[in-house]
C-alpha positions as semicolon CSV with decimal commas, in nm:
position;residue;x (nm);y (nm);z (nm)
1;X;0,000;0,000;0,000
2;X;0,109;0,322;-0,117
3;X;0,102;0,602;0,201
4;X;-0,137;0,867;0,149
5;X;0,026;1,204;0,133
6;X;0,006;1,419;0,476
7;X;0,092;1,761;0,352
8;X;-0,161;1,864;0,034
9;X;-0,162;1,643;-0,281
10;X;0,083;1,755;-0,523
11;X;0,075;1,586;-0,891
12;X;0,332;1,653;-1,152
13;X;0,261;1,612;-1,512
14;X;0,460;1,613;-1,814
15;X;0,336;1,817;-2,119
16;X;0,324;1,656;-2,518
17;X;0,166;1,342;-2,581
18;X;0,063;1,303;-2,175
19;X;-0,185;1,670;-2,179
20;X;-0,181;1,750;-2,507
21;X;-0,134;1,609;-2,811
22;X;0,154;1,845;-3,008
23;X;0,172;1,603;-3,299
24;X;0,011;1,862;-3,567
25;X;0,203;2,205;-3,399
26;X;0,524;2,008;-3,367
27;X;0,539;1,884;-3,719
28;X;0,462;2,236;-3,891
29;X;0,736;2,334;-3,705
30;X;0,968;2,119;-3,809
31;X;0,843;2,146;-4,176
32;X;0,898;2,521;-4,136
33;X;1,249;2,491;-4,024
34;X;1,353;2,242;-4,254
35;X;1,170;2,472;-4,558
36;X;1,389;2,756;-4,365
37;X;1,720;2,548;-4,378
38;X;1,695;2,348;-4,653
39;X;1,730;2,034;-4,459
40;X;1,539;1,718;-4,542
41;X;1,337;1,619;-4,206
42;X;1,089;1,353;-4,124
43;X;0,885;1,521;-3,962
44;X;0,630;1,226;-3,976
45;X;0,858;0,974;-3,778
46;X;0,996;1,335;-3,542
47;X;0,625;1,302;-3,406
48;X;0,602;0,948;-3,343
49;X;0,890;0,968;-3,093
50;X;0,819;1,267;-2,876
51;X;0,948;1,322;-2,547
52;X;1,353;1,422;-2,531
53;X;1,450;1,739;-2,531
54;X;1,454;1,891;-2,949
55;X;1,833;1,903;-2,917
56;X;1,873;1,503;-2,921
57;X;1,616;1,521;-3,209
58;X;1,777;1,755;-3,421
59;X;2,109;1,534;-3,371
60;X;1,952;1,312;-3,637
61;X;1,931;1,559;-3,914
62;X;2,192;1,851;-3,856
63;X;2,542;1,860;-3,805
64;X;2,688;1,826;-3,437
65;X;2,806;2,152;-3,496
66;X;2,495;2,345;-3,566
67;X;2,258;2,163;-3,340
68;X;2,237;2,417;-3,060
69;X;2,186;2,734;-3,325
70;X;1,913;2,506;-3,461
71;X;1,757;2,438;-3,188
72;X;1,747;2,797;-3,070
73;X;1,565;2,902;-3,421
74;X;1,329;2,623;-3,366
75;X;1,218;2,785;-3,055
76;X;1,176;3,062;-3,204
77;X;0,960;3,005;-3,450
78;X;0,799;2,754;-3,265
79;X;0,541;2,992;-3,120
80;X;0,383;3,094;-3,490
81;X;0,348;2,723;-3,598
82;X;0,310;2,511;-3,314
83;X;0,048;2,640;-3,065
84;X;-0,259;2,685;-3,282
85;X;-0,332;2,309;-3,430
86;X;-0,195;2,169;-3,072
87;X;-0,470;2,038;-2,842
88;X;-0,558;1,906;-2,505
89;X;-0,596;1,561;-2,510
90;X;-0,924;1,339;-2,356
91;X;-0,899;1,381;-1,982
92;X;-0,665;1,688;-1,949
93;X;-0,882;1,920;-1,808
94;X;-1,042;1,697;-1,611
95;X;-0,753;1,549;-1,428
96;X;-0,634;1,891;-1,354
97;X;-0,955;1,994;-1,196
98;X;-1,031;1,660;-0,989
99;X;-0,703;1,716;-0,794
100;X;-0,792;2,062;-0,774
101;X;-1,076;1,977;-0,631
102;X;-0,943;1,770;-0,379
103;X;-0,739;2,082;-0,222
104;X;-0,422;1,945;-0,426
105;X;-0,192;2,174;-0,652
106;X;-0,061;2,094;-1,000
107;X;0,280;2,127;-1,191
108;X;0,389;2,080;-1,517
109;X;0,723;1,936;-1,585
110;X;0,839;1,910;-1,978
111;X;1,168;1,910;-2,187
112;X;1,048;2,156;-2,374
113;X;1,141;2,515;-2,414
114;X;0,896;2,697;-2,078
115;X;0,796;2,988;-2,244
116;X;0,633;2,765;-2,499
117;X;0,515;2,540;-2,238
118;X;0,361;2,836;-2,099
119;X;0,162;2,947;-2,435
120;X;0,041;2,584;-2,460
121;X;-0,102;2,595;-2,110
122;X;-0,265;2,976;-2,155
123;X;-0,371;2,904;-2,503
124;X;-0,588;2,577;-2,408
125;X;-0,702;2,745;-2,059
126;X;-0,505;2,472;-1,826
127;X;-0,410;2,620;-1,518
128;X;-0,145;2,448;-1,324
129;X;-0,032;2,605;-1,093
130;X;0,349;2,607;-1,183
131;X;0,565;2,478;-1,514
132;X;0,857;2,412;-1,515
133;X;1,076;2,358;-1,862
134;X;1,361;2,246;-2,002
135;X;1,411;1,958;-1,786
136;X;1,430;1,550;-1,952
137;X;1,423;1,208;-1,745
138;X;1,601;1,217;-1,458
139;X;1,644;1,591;-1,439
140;X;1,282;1,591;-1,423
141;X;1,301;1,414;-1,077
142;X;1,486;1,728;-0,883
143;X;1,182;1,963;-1,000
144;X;0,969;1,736;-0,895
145;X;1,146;1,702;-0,548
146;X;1,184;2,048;-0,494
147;X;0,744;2,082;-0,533
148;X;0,696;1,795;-0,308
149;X;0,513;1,611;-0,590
150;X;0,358;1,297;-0,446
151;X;0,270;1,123;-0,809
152;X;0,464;1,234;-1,167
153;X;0,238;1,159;-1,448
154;X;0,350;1,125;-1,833
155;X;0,377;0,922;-2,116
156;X;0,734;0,797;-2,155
157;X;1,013;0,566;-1,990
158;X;1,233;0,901;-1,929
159;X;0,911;1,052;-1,766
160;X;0,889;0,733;-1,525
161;X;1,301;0,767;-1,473
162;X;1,223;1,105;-1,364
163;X;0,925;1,007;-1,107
164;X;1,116;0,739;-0,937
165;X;1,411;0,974;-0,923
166;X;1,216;1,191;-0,702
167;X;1,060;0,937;-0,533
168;X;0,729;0,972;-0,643
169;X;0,434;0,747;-0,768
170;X;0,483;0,690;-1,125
171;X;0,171;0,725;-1,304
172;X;0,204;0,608;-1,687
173;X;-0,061;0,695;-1,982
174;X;-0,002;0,480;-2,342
175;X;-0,101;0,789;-2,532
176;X;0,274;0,881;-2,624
177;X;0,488;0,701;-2,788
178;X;0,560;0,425;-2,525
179;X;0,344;0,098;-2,421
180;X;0,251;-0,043;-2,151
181;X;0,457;-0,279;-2,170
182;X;0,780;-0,038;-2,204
183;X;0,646;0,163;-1,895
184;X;0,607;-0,117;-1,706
185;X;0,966;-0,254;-1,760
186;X;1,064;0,076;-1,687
187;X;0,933;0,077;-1,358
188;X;0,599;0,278;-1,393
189;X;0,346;0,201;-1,096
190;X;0,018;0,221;-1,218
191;X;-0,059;0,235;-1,611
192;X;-0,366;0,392;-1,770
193;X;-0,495;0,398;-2,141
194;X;-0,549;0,783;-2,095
195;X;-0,615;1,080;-1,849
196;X;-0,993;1,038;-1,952
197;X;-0,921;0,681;-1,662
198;X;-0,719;0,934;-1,423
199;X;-1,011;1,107;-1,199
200;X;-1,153;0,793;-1,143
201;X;-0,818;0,641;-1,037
202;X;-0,713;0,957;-0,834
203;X;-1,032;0,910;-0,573
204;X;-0,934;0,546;-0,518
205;X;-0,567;0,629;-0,448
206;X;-0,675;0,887;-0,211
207;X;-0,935;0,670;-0,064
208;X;-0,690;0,415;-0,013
209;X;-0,813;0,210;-0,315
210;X;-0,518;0,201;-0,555
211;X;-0,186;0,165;-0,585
């Protein structure tokens, strides 16, 4: 049996493919940059394997050299292609507000770039109640120590690394690029199809229901 928390519930989330789904923002961007640079990318197969930070992506079609100038244009254009077709996936919202509702607080924790983190969050109308960017798999795990987070949710095996580095309840969704099975071997502790199953499983882990 998991312990209940004794200070207020604090839940960590990571941001593409485990809130919302960045698939149709992400690969305009990357169409626009390589139209920009002249640089063949797949942006296709770039989508199907979200979750590191852009540099290690970019790795795969750009020079060593240039990878950390390319990365900073791609945040910079990022804003004008990526936000707009990006949504919240099924059970965003609502897993944000049921642990609201319960008294708890909310953070965001993503690789990517915060200010666009940020414009996701204010463009869709989620409200956590603090992001935090820039920050991959185990990195993840000091964030989420320093906000007391009690459970880390997201969608990847770096995104369980990161919970179990801060000791918290990992809390896996298959809606990235990662299966169950994956998660599990990576050590995630509970695995859902979706946050549309996470409100549900919330009030039995508080009730003392779930593990």
């Amino acid at each position: 049996m998991v312990a209940m928390p004794s200070h207020p519930l604090t839940v960590g989330f990571d941001l593409d493919m485990t809130l919302i789904d960045t698939r149709p923002g992400i690969k305009a961007a990357y169409l626009a940059l390589s139209a920009e640079t002249g640089t063949p990318i797949d942006a296709d197969l770039v989508v199907s394997r979200l979750g590191p930070p852009v540099d290690e992506e970019l790795r795969h079609w750009f020079p060593a050299e240039v990878v950390a100038a390319t990365a900073d244009r791609y945040r910079e254009i990022y804003p004008t292609h990526a936000i707009d077709p990006s949504l919240a996936l099924p059970g965003a919202r609502e897993s944000v507000a049921a642990i609201h509702e319960r008294g708890g607080r909310t953070i965001v924790v993503t690789a990517k770039h915060q200010p666009s983190a940020e414009l996701h969050m204010a463009h869709l109308g989620i409200e956590p109640d603090a992001i935090i960017g820039g920050l991959w798999a185990e990195a993840k795990g000091h964030a989420l120590r320093e906000h007391g987070a009690h459970i880390y949710v997201g969608d990847h095996t770096g995104d369980v690394r990161g919970a179990r580095t801060a000791g918290a309840l990992s809390v896996a969704v298959t809606t990235g690029p990662c299966d169950a099975t994956e998660l599990r071997a990576a050590g995630a502790d509970v695995v859902l199809s979706s946050l549309t199953e996470f409100p549900a499983w919330l009030v039995g882990y508080l009730d003392g229901d779930a593990a």
